[in-house]
DOMI-933164 format. One line per field, with one value per residue: residue number from 0; x, y, z of N, C-alpha, C in turn. Coordinates in nm, 2 decimals. Layout:
<atoms>
kese (NUM,...)
nx (X,...)
ny (Y,...)
nz (Z,...)
cax (X,...)
cay (Y,...)
caz (Z,...)
cx (X,...)
cy (Y,...)
cz (Z,...)
</atoms>
This chain:
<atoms>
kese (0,1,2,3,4,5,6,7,8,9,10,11,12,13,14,15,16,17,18,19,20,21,22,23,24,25,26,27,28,29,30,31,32,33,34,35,36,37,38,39,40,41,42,43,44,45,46,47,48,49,50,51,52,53,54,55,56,57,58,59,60,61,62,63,64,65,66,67,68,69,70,71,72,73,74,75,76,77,78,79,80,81,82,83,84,85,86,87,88,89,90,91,92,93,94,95,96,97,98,99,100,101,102,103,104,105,106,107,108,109,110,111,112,113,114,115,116,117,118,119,120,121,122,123,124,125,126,127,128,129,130,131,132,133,134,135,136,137,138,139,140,141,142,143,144,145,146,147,148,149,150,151,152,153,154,155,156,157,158,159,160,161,162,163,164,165,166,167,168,169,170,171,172,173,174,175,176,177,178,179,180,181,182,183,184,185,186,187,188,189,190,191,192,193,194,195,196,197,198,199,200,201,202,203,204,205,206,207,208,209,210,211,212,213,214,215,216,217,218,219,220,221,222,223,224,225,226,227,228,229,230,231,232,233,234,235,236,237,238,239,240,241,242,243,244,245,246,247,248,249,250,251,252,253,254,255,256,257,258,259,260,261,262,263,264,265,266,267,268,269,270,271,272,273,274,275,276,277,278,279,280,281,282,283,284,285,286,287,288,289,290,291,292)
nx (10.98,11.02,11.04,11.12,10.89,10.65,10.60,10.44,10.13,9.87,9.77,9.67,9.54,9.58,9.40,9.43,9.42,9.44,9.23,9.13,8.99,8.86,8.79,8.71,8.55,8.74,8.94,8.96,8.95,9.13,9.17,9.32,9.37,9.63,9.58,9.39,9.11,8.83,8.88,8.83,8.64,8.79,8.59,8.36,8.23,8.26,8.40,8.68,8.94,9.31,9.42,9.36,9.37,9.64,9.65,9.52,9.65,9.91,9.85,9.77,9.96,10.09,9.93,9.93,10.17,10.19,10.17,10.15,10.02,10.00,9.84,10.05,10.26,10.55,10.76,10.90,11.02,11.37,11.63,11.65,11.67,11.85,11.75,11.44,11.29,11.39,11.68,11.56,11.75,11.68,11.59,11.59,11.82,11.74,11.49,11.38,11.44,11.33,11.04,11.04,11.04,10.84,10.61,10.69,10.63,10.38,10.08,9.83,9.54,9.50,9.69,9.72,9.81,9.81,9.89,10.17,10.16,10.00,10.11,10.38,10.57,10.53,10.58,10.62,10.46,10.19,9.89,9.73,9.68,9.76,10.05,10.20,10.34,10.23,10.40,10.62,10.63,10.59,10.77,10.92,10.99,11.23,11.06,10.87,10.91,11.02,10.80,10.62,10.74,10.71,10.46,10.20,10.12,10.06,10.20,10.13,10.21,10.37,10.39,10.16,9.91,9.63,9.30,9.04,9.11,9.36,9.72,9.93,9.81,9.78,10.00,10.19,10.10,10.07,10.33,10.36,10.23,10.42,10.62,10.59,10.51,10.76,10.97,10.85,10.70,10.90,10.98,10.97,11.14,11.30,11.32,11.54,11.41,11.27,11.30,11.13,10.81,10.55,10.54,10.57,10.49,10.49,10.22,10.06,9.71,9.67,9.89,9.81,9.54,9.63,9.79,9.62,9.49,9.37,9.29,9.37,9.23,8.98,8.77,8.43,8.24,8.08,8.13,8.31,8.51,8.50,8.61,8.85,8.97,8.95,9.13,9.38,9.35,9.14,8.93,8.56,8.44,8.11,7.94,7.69,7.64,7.65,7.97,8.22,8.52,8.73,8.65,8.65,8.94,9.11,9.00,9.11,9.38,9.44,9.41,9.62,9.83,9.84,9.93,10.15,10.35,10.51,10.70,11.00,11.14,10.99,11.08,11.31,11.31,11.45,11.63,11.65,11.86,12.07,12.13,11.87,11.65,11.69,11.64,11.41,11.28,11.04,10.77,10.60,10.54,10.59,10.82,11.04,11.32,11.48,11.38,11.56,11.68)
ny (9.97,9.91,9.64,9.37,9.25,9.37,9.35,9.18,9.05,8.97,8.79,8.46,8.29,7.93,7.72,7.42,7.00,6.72,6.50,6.20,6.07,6.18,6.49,6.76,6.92,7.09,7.25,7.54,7.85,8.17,8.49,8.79,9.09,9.30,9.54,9.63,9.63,9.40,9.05,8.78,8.51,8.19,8.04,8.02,7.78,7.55,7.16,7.08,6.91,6.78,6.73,6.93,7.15,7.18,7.17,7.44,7.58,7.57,7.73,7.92,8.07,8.09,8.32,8.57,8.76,8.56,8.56,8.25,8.10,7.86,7.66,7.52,7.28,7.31,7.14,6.90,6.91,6.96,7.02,7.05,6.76,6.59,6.50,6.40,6.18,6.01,5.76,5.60,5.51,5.55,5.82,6.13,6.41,6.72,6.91,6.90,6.70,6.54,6.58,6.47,6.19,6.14,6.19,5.93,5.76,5.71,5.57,5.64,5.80,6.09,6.26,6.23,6.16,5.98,5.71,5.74,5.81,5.65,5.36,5.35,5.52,5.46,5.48,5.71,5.87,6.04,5.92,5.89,5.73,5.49,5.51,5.67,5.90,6.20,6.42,6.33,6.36,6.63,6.78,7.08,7.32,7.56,7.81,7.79,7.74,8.01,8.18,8.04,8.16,8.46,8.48,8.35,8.15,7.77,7.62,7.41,7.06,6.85,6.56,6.54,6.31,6.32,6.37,6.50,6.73,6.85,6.90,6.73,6.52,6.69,6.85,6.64,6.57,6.80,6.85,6.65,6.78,7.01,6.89,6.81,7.06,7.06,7.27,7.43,7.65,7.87,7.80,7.95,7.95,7.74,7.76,8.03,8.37,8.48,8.77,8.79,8.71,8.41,8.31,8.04,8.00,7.88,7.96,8.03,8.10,8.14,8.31,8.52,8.62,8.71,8.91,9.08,9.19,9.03,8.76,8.49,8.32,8.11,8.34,8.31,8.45,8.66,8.92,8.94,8.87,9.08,9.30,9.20,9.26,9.52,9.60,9.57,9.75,9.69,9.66,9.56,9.19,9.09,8.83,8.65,8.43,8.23,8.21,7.96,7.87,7.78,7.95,8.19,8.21,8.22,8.45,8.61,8.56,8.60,8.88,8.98,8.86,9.05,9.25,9.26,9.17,9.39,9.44,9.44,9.29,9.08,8.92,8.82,8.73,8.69,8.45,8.34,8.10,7.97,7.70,7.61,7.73,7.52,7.34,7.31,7.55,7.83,8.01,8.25,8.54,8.53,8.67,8.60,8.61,8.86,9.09,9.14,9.36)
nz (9.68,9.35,9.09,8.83,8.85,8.81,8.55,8.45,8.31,8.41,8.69,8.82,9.07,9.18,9.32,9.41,9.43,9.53,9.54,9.49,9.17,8.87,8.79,8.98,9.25,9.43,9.32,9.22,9.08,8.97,8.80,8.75,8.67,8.53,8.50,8.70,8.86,8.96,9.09,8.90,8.86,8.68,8.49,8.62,8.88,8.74,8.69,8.72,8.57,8.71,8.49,8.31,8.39,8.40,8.09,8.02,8.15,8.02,7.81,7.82,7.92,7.70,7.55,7.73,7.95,8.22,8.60,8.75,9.07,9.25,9.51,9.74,9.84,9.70,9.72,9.92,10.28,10.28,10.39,10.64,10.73,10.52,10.34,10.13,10.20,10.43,10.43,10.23,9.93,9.66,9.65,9.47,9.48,9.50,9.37,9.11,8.99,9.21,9.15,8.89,8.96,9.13,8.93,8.79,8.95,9.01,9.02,8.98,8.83,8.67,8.67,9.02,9.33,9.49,9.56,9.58,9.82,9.98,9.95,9.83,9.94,10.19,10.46,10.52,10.60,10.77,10.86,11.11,11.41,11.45,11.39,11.50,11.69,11.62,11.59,11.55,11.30,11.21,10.98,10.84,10.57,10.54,10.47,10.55,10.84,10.87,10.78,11.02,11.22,11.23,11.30,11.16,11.18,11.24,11.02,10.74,10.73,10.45,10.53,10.68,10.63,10.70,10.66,10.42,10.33,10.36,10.32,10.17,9.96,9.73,9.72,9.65,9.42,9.28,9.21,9.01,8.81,8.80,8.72,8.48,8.31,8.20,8.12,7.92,8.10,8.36,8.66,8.96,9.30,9.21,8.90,8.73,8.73,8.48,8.21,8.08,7.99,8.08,8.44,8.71,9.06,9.37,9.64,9.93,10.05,10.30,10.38,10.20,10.28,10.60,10.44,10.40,10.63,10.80,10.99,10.92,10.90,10.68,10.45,10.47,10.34,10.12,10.18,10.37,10.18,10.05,10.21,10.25,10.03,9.98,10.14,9.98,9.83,9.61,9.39,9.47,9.45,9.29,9.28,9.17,9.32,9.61,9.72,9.74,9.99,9.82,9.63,9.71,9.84,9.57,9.47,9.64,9.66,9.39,9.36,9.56,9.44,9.28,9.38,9.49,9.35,9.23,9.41,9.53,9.74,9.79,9.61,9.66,9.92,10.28,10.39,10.20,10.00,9.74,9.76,9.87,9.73,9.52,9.67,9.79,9.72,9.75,9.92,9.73,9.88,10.14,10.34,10.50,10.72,10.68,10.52,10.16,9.99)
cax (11.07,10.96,11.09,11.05,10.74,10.56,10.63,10.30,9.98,9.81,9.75,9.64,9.55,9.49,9.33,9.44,9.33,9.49,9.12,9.12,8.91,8.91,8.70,8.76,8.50,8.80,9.02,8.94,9.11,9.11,9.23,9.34,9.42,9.74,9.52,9.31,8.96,8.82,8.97,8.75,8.70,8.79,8.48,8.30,8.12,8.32,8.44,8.81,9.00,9.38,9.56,9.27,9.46,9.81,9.65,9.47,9.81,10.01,9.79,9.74,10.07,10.16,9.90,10.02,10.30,10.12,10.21,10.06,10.00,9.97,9.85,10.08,10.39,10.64,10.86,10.90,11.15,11.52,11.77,11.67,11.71,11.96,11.70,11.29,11.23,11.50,11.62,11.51,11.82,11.68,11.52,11.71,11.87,11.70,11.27,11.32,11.44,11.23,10.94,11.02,11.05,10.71,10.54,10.72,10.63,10.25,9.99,9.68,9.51,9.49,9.78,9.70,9.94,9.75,9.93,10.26,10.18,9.96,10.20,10.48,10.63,10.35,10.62,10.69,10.34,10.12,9.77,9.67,9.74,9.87,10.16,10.28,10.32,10.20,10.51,10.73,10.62,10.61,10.88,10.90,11.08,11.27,10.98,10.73,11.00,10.98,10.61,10.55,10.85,10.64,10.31,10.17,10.05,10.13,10.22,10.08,10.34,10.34,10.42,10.03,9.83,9.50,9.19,9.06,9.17,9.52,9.81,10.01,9.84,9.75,10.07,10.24,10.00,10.10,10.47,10.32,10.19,10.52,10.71,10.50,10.54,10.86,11.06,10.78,10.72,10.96,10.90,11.02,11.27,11.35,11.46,11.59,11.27,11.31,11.27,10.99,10.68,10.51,10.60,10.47,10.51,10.38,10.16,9.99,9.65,9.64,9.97,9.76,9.46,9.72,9.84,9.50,9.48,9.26,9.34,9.41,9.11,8.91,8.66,8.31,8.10,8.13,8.10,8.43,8.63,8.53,8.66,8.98,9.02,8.96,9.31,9.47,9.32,9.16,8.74,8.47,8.36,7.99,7.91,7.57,7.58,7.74,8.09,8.27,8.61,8.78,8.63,8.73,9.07,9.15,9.00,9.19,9.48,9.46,9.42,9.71,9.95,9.88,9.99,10.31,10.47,10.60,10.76,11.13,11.13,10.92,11.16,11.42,11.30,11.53,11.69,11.64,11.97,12.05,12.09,11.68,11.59,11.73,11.59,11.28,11.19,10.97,10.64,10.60,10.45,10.66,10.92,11.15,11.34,11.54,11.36,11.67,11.56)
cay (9.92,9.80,9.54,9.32,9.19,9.49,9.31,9.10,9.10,8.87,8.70,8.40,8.19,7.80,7.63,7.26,6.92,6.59,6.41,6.09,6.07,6.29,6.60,6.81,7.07,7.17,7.31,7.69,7.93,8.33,8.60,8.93,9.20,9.39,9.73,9.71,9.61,9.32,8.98,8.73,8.35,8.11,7.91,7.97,7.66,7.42,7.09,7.08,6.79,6.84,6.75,7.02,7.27,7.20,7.21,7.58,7.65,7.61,7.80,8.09,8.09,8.18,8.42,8.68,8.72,8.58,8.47,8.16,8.09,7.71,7.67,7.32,7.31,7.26,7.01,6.83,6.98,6.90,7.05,6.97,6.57,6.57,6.40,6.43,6.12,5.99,5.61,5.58,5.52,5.60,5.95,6.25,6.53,6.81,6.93,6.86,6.56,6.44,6.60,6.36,6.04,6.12,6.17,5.82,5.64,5.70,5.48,5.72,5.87,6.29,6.35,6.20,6.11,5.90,5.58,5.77,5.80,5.51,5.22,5.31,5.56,5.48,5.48,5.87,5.99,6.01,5.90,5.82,5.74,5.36,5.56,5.66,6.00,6.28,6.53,6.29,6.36,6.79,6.84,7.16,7.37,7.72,7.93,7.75,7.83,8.17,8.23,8.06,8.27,8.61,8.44,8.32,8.05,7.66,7.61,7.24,7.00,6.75,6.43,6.48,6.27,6.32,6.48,6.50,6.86,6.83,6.95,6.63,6.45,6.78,6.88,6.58,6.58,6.93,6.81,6.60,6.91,7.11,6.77,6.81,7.15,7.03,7.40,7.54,7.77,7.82,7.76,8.04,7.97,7.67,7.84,8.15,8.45,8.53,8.89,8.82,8.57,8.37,8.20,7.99,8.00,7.80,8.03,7.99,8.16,8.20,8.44,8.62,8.69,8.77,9.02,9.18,9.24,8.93,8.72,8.38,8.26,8.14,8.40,8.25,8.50,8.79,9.06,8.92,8.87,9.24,9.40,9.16,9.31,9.68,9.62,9.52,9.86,9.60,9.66,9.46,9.15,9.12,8.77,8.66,8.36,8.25,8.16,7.83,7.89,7.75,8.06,8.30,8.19,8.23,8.58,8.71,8.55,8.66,9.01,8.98,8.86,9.17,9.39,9.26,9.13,9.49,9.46,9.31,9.23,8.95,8.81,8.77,8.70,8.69,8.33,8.21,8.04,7.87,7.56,7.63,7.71,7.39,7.17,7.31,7.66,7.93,8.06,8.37,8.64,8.50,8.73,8.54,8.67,8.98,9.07,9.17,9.52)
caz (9.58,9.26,8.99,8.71,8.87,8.77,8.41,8.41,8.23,8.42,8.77,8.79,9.16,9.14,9.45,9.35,9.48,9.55,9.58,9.38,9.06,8.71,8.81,9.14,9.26,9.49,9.19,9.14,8.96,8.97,8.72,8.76,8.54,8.56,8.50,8.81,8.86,9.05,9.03,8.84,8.83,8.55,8.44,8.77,8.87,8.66,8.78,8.64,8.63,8.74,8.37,8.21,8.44,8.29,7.98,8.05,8.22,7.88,7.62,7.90,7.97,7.54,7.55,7.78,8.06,8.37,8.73,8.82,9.17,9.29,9.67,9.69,9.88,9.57,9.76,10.10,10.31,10.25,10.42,10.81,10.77,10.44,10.25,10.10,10.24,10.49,10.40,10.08,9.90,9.52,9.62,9.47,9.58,9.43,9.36,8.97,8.96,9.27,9.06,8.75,9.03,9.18,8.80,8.73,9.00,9.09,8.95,9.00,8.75,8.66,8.78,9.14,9.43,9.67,9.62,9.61,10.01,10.09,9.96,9.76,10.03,10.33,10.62,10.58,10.60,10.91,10.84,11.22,11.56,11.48,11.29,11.63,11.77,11.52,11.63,11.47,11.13,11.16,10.92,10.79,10.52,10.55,10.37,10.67,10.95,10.83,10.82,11.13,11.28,11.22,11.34,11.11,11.21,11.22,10.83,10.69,10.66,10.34,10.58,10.77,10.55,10.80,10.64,10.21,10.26,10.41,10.17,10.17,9.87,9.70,9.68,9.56,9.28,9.21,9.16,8.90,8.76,8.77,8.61,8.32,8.29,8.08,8.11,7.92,8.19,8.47,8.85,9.06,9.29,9.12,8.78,8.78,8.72,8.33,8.23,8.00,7.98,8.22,8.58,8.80,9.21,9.49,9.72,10.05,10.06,10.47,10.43,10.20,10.39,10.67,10.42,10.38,10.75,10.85,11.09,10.87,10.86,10.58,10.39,10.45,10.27,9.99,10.24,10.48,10.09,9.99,10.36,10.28,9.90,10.00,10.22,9.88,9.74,9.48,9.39,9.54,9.38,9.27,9.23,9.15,9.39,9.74,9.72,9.80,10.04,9.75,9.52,9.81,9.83,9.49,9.42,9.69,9.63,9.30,9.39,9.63,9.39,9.18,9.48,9.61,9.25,9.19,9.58,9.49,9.86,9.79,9.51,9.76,10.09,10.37,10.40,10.10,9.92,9.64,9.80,9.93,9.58,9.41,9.69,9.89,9.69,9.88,9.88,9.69,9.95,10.26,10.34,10.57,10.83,10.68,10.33,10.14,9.91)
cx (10.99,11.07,11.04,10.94,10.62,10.50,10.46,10.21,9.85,9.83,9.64,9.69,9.49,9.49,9.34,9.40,9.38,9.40,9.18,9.02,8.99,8.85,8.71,8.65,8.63,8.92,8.92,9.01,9.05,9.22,9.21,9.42,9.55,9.66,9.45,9.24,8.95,8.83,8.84,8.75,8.68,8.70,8.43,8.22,8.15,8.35,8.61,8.87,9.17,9.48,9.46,9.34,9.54,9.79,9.59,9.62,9.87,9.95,9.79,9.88,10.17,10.07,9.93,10.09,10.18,10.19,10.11,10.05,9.95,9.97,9.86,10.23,10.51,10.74,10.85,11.02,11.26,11.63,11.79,11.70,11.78,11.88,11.51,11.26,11.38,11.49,11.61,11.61,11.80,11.62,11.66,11.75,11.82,11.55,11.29,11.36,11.33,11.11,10.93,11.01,10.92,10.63,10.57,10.66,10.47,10.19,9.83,9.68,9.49,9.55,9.77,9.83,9.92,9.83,10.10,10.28,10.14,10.02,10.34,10.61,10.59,10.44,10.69,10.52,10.29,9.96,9.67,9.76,9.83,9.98,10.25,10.25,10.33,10.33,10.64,10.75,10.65,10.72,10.84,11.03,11.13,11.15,10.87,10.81,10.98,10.86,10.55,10.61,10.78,10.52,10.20,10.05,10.11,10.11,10.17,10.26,10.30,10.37,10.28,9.94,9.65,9.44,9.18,9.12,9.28,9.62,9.91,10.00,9.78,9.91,10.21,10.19,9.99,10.26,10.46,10.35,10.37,10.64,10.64,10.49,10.67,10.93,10.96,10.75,10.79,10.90,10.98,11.03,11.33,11.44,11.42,11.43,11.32,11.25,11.16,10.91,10.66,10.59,10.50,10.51,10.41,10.33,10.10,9.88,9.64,9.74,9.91,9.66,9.51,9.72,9.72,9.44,9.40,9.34,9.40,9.31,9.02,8.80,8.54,8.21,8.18,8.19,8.26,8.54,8.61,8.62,8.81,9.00,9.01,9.06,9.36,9.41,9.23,8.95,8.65,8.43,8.18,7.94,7.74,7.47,7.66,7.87,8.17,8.39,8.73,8.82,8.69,8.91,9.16,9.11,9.07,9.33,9.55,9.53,9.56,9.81,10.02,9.95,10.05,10.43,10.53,10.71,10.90,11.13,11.08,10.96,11.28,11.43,11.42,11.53,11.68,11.73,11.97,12.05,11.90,11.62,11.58,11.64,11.45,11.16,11.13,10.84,10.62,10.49,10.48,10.82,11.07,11.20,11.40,11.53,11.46,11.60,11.63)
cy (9.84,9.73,9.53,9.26,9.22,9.44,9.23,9.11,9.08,8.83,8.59,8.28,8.07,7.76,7.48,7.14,6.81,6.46,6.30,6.13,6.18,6.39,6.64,6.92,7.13,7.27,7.43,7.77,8.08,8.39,8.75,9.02,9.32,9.55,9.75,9.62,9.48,9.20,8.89,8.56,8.29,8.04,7.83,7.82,7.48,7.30,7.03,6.97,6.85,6.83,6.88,7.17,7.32,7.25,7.40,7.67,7.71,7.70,7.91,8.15,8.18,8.27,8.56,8.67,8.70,8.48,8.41,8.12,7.96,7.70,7.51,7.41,7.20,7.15,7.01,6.92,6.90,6.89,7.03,6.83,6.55,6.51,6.42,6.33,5.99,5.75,5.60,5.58,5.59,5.74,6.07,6.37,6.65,6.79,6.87,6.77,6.46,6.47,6.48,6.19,6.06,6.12,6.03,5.68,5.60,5.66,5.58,5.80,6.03,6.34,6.31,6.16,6.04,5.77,5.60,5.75,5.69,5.37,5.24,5.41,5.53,5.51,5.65,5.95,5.98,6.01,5.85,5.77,5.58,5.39,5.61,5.80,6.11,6.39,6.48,6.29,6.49,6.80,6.98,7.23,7.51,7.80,7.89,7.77,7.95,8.22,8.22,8.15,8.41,8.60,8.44,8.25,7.88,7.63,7.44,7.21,6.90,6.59,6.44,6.45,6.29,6.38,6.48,6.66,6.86,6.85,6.84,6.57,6.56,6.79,6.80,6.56,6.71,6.92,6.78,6.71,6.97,7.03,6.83,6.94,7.17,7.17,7.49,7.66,7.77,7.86,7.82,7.98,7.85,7.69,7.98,8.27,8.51,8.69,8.88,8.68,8.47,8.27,8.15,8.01,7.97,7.97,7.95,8.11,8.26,8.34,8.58,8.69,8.76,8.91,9.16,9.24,9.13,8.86,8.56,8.26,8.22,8.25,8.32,8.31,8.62,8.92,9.07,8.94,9.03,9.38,9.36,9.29,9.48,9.70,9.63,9.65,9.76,9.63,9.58,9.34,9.18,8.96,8.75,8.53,8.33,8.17,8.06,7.92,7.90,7.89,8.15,8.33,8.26,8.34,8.65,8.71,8.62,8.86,9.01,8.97,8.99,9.28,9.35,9.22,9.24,9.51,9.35,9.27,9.09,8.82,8.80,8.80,8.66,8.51,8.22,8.20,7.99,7.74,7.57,7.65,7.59,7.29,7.18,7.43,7.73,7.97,8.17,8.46,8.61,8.56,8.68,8.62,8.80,8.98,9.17,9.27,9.43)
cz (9.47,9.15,8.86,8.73,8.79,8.60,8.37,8.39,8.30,8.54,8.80,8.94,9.13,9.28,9.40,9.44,9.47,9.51,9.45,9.29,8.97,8.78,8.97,9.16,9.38,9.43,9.16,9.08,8.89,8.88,8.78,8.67,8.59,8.55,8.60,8.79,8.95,8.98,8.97,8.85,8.71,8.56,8.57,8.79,8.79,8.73,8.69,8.71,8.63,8.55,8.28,8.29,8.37,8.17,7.90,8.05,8.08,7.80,7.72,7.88,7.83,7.50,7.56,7.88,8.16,8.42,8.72,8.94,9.22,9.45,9.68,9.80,9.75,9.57,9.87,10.10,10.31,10.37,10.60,10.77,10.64,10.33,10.22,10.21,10.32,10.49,10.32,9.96,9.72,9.57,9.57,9.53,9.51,9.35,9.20,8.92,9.04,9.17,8.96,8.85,9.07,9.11,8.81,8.81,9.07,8.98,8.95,8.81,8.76,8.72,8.94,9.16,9.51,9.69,9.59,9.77,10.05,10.08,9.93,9.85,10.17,10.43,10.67,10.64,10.76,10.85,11.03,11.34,11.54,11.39,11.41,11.65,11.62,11.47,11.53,11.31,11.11,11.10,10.84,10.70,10.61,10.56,10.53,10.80,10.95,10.85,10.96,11.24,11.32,11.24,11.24,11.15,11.23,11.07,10.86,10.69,10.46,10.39,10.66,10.63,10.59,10.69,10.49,10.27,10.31,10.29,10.10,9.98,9.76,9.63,9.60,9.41,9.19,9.18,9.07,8.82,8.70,8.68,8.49,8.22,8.17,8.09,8.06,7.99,8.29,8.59,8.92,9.19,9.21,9.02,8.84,8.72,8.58,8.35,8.16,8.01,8.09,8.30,8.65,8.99,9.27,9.59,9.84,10.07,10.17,10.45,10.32,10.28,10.50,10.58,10.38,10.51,10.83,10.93,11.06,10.83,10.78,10.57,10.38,10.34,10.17,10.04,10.29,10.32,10.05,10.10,10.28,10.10,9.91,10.06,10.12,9.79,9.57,9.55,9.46,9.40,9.37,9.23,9.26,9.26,9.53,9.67,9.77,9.86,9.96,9.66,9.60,9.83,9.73,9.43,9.53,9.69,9.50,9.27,9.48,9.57,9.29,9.26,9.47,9.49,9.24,9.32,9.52,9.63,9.88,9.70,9.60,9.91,10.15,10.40,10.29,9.97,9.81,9.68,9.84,9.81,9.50,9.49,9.74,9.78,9.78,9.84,9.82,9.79,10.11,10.23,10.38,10.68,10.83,10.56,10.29,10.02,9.74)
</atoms>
């Protein structure tokens, strides 16, 4: 089955980054060409700070039509406990308003989110064992029910604050992001998938590499990302130096999103509503339980 996917000029994976400060070496960021060939990275070696993203984002974005790909979970989950953040009488009911409350209310610089979790919400997160039992934090959306349903694996939550690489303050710092966004581009499922010019969608790299036949595990080396991109009928890269996990991610992601956008199956994954659109969204490349053609 194909679609309006097919429509795009352009893919385009971002590896984003929560870390405090201006400048991230964990922010990468891969292109791919709707004609083929092997995927590429943006200004290999760089150290990009997260508003120099947004600002890449926009001018790419009036270029040519391209998917963007953000590995962020786009919102906390909703619809198990009635609420983002249960308690909390000002949070809203719906991603694009919480979006503009979590821009409004975090004091970090470049876009950061750290003291969104460590003071100004601190009693949803889990940072540690004197937070009490870990279990009590796993909340999970639909899209991550889903994935882990068809073994996946155990999906991140956005309430384990443990670890700099953990998705928690990543991906509130990617909300920022999508606040700021202003409508300029829309955010798949969020708004609705226009028929022309670029989109953005949260991704999850692991269900790519899954989708390349791997077993979910990071890409260490050139050799393991060229086995995974030969699954995706997609060239070998050829880089000139070793590859961070970061770089690996986002060229195969890259390459992956160029396969499966023409797949309408994958624009309407099995369980996912309009209520789940407005409040949670989905991952683009997670089917769900019955992908609807």
């Amino acid at each position: 089955m194909r679609e309006a996917g097919a429509r795009f000029a352009r893919f385009a994976a971002i590896d984003w980054s929560g870390a405090r400060g201006s400048r991230h070496k964990g922010i990468a960021i891969a292109m791919a060409e709707a004609g083929g060939g092997a995927p590429r990275l943006v200004r290999p070696g760089h150290a990009w700070s997260r508003s120099e993203v947004l600002d890449w984002l926009l001018a790419e974005a009036e270029r040519a039509p391209t998917l963007f790909g953000f590995d962020i979970s786009a919102a906390p989950p909703f619809l198990a406990r009635g609420s983002y953040l249960p308690g909390d009488p000002e949070i809203p009911c719906d991603a694009k308003s919480f979006w503009a409350y979590v821009d409004s209310v975090c004091e970090d610089e470049d876009l950061g989110a750290a003291s969104f979790l460590e003071r100004r919400h601190r009693r949803h997160f889990y940072f540690g064992t004197a937070d009490g039992v870990k279990r009590d934090y796993l909340h999970h959306r639909a899209c991550e029910q889903a994935f882990n349903a068809t073994g996946g694996g155990k999906a991140s939550t956005v309430y384990d604050a443990i670890g700099a690489g953990q998705v928690a303050k990543a991906s509130f710092s990617g909300m920022r992001l999508l606040h700021r966004l202003g409508g300029r581009v829309p955010v798949w499922p969020f708004d609705p998938r226009p028929d022309e010019g670029s989109l953005v969608v949260e991704i999850y790299t692991r269900a790519f590499i899954r989708l390349a036949g791997r077993d979910g595990r990071k890409l260490r080396t050139v050799a393991e990302l060229n086995r995974a991109l030969a699954a995706l009928a997609c060239p070998p890269v050829r880089p000139r130096r070793a590859l961070t996990d970061h770089e690996t991610d986002v060229l195969l992601a890259a390459a992956a999103m160029r396969a499966i956008a023409p797949d309408a199956r994958y624009w309407s994954p099995g369980g996912l509503t309009e209520e789940i659109a407005r409040t949670e969204g989905w991952t683009f490349g997670v089917l769900g339980d019955a992908a609807r053609g």
